[in-house]
Short mmCIF file of the C-alpha atoms (twelve columns), coordinates in Angstrom:
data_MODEL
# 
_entry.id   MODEL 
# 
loop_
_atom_site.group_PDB 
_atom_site.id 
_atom_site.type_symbol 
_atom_site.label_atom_id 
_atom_site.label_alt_id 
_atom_site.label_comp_id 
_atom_site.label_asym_id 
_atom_site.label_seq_id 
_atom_site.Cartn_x 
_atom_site.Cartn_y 
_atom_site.Cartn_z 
_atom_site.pdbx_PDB_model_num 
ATOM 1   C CA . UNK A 1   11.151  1.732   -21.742 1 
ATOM 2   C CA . UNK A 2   13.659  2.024   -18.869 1 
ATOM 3   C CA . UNK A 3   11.475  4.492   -15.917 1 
ATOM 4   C CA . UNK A 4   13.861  6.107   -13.090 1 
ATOM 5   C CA . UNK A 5   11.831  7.104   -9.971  1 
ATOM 6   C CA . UNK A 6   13.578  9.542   -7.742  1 
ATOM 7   C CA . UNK A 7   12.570  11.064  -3.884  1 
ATOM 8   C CA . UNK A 8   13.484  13.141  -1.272  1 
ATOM 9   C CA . UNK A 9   12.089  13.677  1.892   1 
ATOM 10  C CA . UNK A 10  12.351  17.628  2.075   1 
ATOM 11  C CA . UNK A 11  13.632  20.103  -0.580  1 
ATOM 12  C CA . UNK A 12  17.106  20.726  1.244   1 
ATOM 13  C CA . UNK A 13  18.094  17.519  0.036   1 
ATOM 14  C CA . UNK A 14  18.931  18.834  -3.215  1 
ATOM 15  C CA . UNK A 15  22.320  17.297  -2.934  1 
ATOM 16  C CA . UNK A 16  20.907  13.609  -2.801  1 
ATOM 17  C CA . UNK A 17  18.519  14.589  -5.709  1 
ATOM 18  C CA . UNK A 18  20.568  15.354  -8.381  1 
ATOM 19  C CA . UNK A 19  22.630  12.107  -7.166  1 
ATOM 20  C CA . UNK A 20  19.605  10.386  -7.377  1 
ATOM 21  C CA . UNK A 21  18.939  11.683  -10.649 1 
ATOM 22  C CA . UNK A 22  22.722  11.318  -12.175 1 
ATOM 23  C CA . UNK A 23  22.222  7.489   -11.025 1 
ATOM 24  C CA . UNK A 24  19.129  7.090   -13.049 1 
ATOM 25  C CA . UNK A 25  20.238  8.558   -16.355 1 
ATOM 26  C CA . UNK A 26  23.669  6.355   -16.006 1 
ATOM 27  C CA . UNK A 27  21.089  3.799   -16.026 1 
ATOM 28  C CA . UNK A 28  19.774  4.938   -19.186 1 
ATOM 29  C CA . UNK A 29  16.446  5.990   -17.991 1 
ATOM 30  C CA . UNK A 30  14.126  7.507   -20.530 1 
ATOM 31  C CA . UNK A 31  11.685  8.887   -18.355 1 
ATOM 32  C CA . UNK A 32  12.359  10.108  -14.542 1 
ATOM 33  C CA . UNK A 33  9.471   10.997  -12.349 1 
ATOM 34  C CA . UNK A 34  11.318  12.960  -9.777  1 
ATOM 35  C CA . UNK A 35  9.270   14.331  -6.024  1 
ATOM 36  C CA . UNK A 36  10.518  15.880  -3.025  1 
ATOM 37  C CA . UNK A 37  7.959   14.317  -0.134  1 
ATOM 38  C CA . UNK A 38  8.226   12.311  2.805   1 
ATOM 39  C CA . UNK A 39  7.634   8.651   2.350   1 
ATOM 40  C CA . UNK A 40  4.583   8.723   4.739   1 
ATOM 41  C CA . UNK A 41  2.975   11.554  2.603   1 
ATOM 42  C CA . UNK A 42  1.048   10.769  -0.870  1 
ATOM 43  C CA . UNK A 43  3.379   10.202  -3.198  1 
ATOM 44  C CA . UNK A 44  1.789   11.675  -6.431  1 
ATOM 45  C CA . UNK A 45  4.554   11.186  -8.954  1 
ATOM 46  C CA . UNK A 46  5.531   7.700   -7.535  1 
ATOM 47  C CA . UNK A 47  1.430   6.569   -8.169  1 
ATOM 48  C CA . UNK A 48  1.653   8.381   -11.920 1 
ATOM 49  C CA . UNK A 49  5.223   5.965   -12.724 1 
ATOM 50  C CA . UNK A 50  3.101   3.370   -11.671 1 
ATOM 51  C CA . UNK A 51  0.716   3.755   -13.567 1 
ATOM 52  C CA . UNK A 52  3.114   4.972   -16.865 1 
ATOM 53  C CA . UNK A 53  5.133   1.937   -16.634 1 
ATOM 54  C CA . UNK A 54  3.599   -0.685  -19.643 1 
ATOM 55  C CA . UNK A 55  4.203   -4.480  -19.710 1 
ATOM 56  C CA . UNK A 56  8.408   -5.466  -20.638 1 
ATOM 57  C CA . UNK A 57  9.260   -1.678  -19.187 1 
ATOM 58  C CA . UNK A 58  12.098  -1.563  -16.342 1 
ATOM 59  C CA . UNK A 59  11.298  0.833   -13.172 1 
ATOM 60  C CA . UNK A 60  14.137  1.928   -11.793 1 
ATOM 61  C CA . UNK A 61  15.272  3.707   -7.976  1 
ATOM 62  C CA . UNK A 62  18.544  4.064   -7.053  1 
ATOM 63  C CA . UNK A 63  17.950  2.598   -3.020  1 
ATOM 64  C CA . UNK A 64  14.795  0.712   -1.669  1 
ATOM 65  C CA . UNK A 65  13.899  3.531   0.955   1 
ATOM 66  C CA . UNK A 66  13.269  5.765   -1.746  1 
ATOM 67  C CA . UNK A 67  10.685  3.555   -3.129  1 
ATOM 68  C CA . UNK A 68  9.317   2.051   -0.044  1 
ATOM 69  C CA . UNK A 69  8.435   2.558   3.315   1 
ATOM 70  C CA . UNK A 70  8.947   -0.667  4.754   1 
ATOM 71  C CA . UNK A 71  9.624   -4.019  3.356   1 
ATOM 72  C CA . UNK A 72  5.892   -4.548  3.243   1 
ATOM 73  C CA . UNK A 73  5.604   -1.755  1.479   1 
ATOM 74  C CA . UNK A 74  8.154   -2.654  -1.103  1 
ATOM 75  C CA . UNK A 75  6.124   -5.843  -1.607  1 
ATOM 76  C CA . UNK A 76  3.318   -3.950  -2.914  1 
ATOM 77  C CA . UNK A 77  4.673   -1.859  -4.883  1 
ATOM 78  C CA . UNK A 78  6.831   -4.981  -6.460  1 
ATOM 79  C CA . UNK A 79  3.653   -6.852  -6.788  1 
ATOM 80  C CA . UNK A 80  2.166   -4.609  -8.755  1 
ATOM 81  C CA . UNK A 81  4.868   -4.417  -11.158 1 
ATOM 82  C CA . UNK A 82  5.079   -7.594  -11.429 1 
ATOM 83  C CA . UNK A 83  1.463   -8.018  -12.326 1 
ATOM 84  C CA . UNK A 84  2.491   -5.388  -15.178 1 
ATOM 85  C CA . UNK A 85  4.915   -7.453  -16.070 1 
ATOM 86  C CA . UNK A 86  7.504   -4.538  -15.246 1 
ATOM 87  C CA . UNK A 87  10.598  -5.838  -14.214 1 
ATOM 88  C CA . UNK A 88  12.359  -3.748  -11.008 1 
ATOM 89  C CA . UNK A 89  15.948  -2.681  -10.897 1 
ATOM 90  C CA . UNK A 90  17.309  -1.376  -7.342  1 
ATOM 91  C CA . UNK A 91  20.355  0.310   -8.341  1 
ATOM 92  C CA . UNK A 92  22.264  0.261   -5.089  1 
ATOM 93  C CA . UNK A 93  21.261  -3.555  -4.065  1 
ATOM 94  C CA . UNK A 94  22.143  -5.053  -7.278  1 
ATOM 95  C CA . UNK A 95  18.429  -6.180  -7.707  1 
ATOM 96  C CA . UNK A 96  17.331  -6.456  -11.540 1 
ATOM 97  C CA . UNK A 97  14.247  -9.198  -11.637 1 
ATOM 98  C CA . UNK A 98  15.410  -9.326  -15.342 1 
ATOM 99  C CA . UNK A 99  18.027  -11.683 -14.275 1 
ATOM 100 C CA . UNK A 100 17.564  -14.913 -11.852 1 
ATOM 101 C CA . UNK A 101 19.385  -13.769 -8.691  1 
ATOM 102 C CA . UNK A 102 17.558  -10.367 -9.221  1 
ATOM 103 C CA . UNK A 103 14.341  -12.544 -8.883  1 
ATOM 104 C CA . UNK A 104 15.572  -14.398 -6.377  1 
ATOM 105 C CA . UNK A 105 16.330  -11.597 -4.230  1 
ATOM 106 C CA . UNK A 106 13.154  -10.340 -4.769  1 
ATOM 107 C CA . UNK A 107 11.499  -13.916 -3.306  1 
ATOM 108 C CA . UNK A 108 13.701  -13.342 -0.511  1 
ATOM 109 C CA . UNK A 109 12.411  -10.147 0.000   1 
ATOM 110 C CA . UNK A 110 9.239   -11.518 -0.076  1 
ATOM 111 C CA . UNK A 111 9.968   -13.917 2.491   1 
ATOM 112 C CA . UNK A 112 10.874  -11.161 5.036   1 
ATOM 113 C CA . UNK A 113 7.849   -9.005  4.217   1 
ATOM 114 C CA . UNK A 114 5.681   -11.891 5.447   1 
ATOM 115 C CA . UNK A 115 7.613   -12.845 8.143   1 
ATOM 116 C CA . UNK A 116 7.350   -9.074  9.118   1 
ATOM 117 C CA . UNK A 117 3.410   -9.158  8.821   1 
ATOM 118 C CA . UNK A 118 3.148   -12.177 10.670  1 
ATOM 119 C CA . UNK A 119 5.440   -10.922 13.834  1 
ATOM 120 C CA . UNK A 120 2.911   -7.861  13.539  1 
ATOM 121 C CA . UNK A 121 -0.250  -9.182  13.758  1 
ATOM 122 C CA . UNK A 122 0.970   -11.544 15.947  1 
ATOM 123 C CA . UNK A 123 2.566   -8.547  18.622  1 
ATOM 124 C CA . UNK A 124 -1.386  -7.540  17.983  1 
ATOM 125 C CA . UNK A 125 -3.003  -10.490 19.055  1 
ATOM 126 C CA . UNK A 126 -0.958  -10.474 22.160  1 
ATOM 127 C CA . UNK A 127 -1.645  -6.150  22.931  1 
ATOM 128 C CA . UNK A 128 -5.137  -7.027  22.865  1 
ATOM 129 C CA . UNK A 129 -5.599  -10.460 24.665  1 
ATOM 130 C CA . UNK A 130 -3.327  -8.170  27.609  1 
ATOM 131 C CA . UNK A 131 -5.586  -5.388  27.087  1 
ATOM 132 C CA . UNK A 132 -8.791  -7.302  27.353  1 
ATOM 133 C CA . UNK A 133 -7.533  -9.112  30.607  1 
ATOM 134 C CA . UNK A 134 -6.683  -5.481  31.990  1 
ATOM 135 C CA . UNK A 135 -10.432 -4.783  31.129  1 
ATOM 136 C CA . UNK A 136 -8.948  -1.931  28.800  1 
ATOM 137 C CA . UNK A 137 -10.396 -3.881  25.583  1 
ATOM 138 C CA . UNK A 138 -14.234 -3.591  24.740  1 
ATOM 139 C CA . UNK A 139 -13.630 -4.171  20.839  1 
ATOM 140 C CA . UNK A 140 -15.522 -2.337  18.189  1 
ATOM 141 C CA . UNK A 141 -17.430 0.717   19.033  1 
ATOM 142 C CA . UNK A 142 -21.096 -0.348  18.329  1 
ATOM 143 C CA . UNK A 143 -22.392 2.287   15.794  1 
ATOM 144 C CA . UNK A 144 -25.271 3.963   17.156  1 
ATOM 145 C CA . UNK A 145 -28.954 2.842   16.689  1 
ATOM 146 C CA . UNK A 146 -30.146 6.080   13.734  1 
ATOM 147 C CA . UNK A 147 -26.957 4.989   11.840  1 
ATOM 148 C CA . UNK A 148 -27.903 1.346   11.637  1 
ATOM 149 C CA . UNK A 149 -32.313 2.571   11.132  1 
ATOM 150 C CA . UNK A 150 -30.933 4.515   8.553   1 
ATOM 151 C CA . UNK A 151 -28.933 1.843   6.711   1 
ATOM 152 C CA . UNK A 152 -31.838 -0.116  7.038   1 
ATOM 153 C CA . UNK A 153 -34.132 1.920   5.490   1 
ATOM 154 C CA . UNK A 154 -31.785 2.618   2.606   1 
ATOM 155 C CA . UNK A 155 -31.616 -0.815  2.145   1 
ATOM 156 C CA . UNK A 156 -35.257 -1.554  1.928   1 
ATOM 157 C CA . UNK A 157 -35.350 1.393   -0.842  1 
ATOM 158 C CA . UNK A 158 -33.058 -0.337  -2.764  1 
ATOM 159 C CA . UNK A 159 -29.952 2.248   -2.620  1 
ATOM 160 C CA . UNK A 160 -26.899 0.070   -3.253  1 
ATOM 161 C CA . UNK A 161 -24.311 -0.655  -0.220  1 
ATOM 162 C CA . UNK A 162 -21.595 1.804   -1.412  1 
ATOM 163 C CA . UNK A 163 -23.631 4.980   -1.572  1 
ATOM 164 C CA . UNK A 164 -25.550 3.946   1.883   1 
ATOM 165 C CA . UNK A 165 -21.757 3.674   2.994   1 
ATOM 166 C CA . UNK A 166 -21.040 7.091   1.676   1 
ATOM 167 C CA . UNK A 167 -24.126 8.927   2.212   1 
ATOM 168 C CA . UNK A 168 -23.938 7.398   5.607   1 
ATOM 169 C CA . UNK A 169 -19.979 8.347   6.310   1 
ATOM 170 C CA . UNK A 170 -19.481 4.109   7.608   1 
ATOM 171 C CA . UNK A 171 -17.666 1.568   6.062   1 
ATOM 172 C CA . UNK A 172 -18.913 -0.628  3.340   1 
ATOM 173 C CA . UNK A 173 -18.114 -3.397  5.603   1 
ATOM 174 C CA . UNK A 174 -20.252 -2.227  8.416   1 
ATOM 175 C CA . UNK A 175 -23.274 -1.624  5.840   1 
ATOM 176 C CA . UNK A 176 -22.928 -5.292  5.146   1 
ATOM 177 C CA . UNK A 177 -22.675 -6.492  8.397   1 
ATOM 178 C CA . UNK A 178 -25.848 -4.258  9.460   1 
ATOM 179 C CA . UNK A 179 -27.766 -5.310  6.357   1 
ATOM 180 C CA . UNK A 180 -26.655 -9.077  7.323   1 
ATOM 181 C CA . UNK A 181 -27.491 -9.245  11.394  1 
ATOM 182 C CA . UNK A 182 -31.113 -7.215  10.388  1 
ATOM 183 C CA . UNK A 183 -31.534 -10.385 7.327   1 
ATOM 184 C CA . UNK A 184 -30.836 -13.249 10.383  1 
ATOM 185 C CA . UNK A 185 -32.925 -11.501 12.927  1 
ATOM 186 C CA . UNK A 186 -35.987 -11.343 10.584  1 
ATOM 187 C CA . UNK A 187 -35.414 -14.478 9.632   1 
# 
């Protein structure tokens, strides 16, 4: 099955919409999920074409901005077709990864996407070596010393680390790494 996705940011876009949407049926798509949100908000219909499309479909946008927010972005959302085994058509970039330069694009893309993330975290590294020489930087707020009794004592009673996390409005990660320092020290 061939799956068009379409977006806008705002409903007075309904110009680019029906383009959008004329695009999508010239490329034969039998199902459109169609949504007028801004990228940065949850994108309901884009999560239920996800989860529609079925291994040998096609999913289908007319431009990568209306998938995507960023090329990182993109990434994830082309990893997880690919997983699927959905292949990706960009309309307006000539990307189909049923063909070979499709998928090659799509490696370049790839390519970028880490190079992005790496640049990132790197940019990070640097605000926060500056910040910590500035004295600005103290790292993680320590969680305060009921939260980590508490996860504790659920602990001892057995509750697993999820609901502690939940019941306990933390992180899962910060359950373990209570649960952990607490095993060393009695150790």
């Amino acid at each position: 099955m061939i799956i068009g996705y379409a977006r806008t940011s705002t409903v007075e876009q309904r110009a680019g919409f029906e383009a959008q949407r004329r695009e999508l049926e010239a490329a034969k798509c039998q199902k459109i999920f169609e949504e007028q949100v801004s990228s940065i908000a949850e994108r309901r219909e884009l999560n239920n074409a996800l989860d529609f499309a079925r291994e040998g479909d096609v999913f289908v946008v007319t431009k990568m901005d209306r998938l995507a927010r960023s090329v990182l972005n993109f990434m994830e959302i082309a990893n997880a077709l690919e997983r699927k085994n959905v292949k990706l058509q960009i309309l307006n970039m000539g990307i189909d990864t049923r063909t070979p330069t499709g998928r090659l694009m799509l490696s370049l893309l790839r390519g970028i996407a880490q190079f992005e993330r790496e640049i990132m975290l790197e940019r990070q590294r640097e605000g926060i070596a500056k910040a910590k020489s500035e004295g600005k930087y103290r790292g993680r707020k320590p969680l305060a010393d009921v939260i980590v009794k508490n996860v504790v004592k659920l602990d001892r009673a057995g509750i697993d680390r999820a609901s502690i996390a939940k019941q306990l409005g933390i992180g899962i990660a910060s359950v373990y790494r209570i649960v952990a320092k607490q095993q060393q020290e009695a150790a």
